[in-house]
Structure formats: structure tokens, C-alpha cells
N, C-alpha and C positions, 0 to 999 in steps of 0.2 A: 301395694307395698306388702312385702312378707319378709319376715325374717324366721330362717330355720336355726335350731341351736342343737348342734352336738355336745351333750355333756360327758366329759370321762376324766371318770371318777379316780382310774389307775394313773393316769398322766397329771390328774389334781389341775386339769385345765377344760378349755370349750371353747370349741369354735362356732363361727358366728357368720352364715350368711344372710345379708341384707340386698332382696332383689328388689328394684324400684322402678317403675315408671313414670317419667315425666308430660306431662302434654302442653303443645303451646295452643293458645286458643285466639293470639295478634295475628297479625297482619305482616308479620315480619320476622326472620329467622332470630333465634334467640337463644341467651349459652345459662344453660343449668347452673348453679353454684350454692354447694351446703355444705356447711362445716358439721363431722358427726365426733360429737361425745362418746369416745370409749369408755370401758369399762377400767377400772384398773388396773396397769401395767399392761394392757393389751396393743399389739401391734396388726396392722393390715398385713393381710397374709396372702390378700386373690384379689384379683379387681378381672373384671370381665363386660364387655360390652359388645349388646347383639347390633349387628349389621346384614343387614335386606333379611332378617329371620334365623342369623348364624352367629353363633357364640364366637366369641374373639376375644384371646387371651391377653391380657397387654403383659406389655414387660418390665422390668425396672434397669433403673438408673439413676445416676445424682441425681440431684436437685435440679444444678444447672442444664446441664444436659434432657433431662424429663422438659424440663420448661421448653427451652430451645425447638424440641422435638413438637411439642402440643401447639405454642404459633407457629410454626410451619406449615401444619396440618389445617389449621382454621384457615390459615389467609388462602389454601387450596380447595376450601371450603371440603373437606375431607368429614369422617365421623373420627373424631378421638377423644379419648376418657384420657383425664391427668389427674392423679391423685397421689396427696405431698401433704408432708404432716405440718398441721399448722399451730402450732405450739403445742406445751406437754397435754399428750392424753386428748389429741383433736387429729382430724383429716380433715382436709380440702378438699372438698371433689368438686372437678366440673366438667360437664360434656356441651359438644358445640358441635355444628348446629342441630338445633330442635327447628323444623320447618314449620312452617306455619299451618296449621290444620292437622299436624302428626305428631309422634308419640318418638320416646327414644328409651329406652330401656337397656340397665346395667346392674350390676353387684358388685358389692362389697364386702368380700372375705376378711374377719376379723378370728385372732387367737389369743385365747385370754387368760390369764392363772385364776382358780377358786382360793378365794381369801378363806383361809382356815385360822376358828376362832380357839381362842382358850380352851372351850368345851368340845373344839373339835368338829363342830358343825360348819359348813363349807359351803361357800355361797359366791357366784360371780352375777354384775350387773347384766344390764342392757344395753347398747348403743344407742344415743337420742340424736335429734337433729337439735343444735344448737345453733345455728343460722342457717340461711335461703333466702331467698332472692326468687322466690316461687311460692303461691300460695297453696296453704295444706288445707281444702275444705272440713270443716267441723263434722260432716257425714263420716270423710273417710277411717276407716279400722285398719290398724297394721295384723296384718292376718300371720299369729305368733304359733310355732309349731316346735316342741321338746322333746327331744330322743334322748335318755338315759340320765334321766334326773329322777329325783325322790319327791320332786316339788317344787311349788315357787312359793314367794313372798310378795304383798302388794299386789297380784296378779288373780285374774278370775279366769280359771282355766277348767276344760274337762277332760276327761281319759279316754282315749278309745287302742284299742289294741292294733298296732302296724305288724311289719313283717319279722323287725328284731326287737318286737317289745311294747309297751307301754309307749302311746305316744301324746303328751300335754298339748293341747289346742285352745286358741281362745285368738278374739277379736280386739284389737286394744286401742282405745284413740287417743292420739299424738299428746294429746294432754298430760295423761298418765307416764307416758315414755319421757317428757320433758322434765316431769320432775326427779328422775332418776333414784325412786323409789321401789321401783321392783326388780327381784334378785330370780336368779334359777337356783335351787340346792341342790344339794348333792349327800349321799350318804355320810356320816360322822365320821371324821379319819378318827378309830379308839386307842390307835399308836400307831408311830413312828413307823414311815413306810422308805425302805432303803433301794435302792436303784441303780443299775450302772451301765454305762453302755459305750459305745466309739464312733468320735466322728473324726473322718479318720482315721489319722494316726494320731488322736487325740483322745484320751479315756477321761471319761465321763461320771461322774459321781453324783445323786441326787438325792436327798433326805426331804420326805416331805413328813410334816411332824405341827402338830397344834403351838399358836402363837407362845412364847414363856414371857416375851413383854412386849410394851408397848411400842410401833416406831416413833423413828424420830420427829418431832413437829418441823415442818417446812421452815426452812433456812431463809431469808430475804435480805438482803443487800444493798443499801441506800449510798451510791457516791452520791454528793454533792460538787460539782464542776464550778459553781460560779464566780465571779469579781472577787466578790467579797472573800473567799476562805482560799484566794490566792495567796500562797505566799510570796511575803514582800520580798 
């Protein structure tokens, strides 16, 4: 397991790949499925899955159609990767089949915003596994690596020098990543940074600028359907 994290700083966001391998060690072909906790406002941006040693892009589509597409594929006993958000701030992913005695390995590209605080200080999470159907030995370390951050939070990391910079490395196990306690940071936005651009014949306006209050608290909404608050 590795996840590499692009931080930029100018776009006041970071991307996020999470390369993984599964292995089946039955007697019987068998289908991957983990739900991953994003970070804040972050959407899946890449999904990839290697076949006979060759990277394979997938593609997108609704819902229904992605679905339709992924059992089609299994009952031809084919390799495909479906991944479908599975309520707010979650992914699905599952890959089929994992043979018996083999391995199957894919990614997951994630793009995130840095939550910028009052002071200005600028911070985005981690992606965790929040459910599986596969066991994650207590040995294994997700092997975490940071391009153009100032630092993390919660995280024991050391520096060594890459090609364009500073690059944060550290070994981290599943334990830490669940509780969703460790952050990547980023340089202080010290004021308001103005931006514009086109997409395209669309013009584009972007202000990124330290919080001035607080959001909203989550909204929840209780009907009540039953007998009794029928009206008569």
C-alpha cells in the first residue's frame, strides 16, 4: 500500500494517489471491496487497474450504466475495477476476480481542497479505509510520500531531497490512517489570493482567502411516515 500526495499550495488543493494491492490466499476466486474515507470536499479524480503487468485506465459513467458495465465483466470472468461514491465523502471500490494464489493491484486518484483556517494556516486530511471485506495484517505500513508541503500533523515523517524538492516520507499503520487524525500542511495563505481563468466559454473567478466564520452545522431531516401521524 502507498499513497503519494501532491500538495499545491497556488491551486490551495492536493492530489492524492493511493496504489494498492490485494492478495487472495483461498481456494477460490474472490472480489476486493473497501469503502475509502476522503478527505474533505474531495472527489475521485483517476482510478487505474494493472492487467497481465499493464496499467488500464477506466473510464466513467453514471451510476447505472458503471454498474451494468462491472456485472457484465465478472460473469466473463474478465479484470474490472467499479468505483461509485458511496455516500457523502466515501468511495466503493471493488475489483473481481482476485484468483487464488495471486495478487491484483489498482489506484485510486483523489483531488482535495486545503481547509484554510482563521490564521490562515492550511491543512488537508488523508484517505482511510473505512470498510473491507479483506484483512489488513497489523505488520503492514502504508508507505506515505509528500511533494510540496511545509509539513504534516499527527504524522511521523522524515525529509530527504527528490528531483523538484523536499520530499516527506514515512511508514504509517492502518491504525493511525483510521482514525483520521493526520493532516498534510501547507504554507499560511497571509492574504487573499485572486485567480481567473476559462473553461471554455466559461470565465472563471476564484478567491482563496482565510475562513471570516464559521460553516453551517449539518442540516438533518426526520419525516415521520407512520399510522399514527396519518392524517385522518
Amino acid at each position: 500500500s502507498r499513497i503519494d500526495v501532491e500538495a499545491l499550495p497556488e491551486a490551495n488543493a492536493a492530489y492524492m494517489e493511493w496504489t494498492a494491492e490485494v492478495s487472495n490466499a483461498g481456494g477460490q476466486q474472490q472480489e476486493a471491496r473497501l469503502t475509502l474515507a476522503l478527505p474533505e470536499g474531495a472527489v475521485a479524480s483517476r482510478a487505474t487497474l494493472w492487467v497481465d503487468g499493464v496499467q488500464r485506465e477506466t473510464s466513467v459513467a453514471a451510476r447505472v450504466e458503471a454498474r451494468a458495465a462491472y456485472e457484465s465483466v465478472v460473469a466473463r470472468r474478465r479484470d474490472p475495477l467499479l468505483v461509485t461514491t458511496d455516500g457523502s465523502g466515501r468511495l466503493l471500490v471493488q475489483a473481481f476476480p482476485i484468483l487464488p494464489g495471486e495478487r491484483m493491484k489498482f489506484r485510486i486518484g483523489v483531488t482535495a481542497p486545503m481547509l484554510v483556517a482563521a490564521d490562515g494556516s492550511r491543512s488537508v486530511g488523508l484517505p482511510a479505509i473505512a470498510a473491507r471485506n479483506f484483512a489488513v495484517p497489523d505488520a503492514l505500513r502504508h508507505d506515505i510520500q509528500v511533494e510540496g508541503a511545509s509539513g504534516t500533523r499527527g504524522l511521523t515523517m522524515s525529509e530527504r531531497q527528490g528531483t523538484s524538492g523536499p520530499v516527506l516520507a514515512g511508514l504509517i499503520p492502518d491504525t493511525l490512517l483510521s482514525r483520521r487524525t493526520a493532516r498534510i500542511t501547507a504554507t499560511a495563505l497571509v492574504a487573499p489570493v485572486q485567480a481567473s481563468g476559462k473553461l471554455g466559454d466559461i470565465r472563471v473567478s476564484q478567491q482563496i482567502a482565510p475562513a471570516t466564520e464559521a460553516g453551517a452545522a449539518p442540516l438533518i431531516l426526520l419525516v415521520d411516515g407512520s399510522r399514527s401521524n396519518r392524517r385522518s
